[in-house]
C-alpha positions, -999 to +999 in steps of 0.1 A: -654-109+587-621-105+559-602-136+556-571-120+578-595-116+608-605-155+606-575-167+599-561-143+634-590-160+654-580-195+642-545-192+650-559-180+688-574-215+691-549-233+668-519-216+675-497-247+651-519-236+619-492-209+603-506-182+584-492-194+550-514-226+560-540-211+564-537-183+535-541-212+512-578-219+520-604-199+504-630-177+529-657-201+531-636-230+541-620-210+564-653-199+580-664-236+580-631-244+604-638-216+621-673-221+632-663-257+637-641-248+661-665-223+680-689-248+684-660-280+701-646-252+718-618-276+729-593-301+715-583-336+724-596-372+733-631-359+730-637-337+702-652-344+675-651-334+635-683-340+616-679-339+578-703-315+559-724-337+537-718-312+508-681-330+499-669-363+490-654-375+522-627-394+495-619-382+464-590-398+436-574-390+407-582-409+375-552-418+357-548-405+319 
C-alpha cells in the first residue's frame, strides 16, 4: 500500500490527523498506526495503545 493510500485510510478513522501531519511520518510508522488502529477499531474511554518494544518509550537530548 503507497504512503498516500495509508495515510487516506487513517484520515477515515482519524479524520483530526491533517495530511501535512501525517506526511511527516515515514511508511513503516505509518503502517504501524495504521494496523494499530485496525486492530482497536474504536476510540475513547476504552482503547488502548500498546508500545512496540522495538523503541525507547522515553528518549532525551544530552546537552553539549
Amino acid at each position: 500500500m503507497s504512503k498516500s493510500e495509508m495515510i487516506e485510510k487513517i484520515r477515515q478513522c482519524n479524520r483530526s490527523a491533517s495530511d501535512e501531519f501525517l506526511l511527516s511520518f515515514d511508511e513503516r510508522t505509518l503502517g504501524d498506526y495504521l494496523s494499530r488502529l485496525n486492530l482497536n477499531g474504536h476510540r475513547g474511554r476504552n482503547s488502548v495503545w500498546v508500545r512496540q518494544t522495538t523503541e525507547p518509550a522515553v528518549t532525551q537530548r544530552a546537552c553539549a
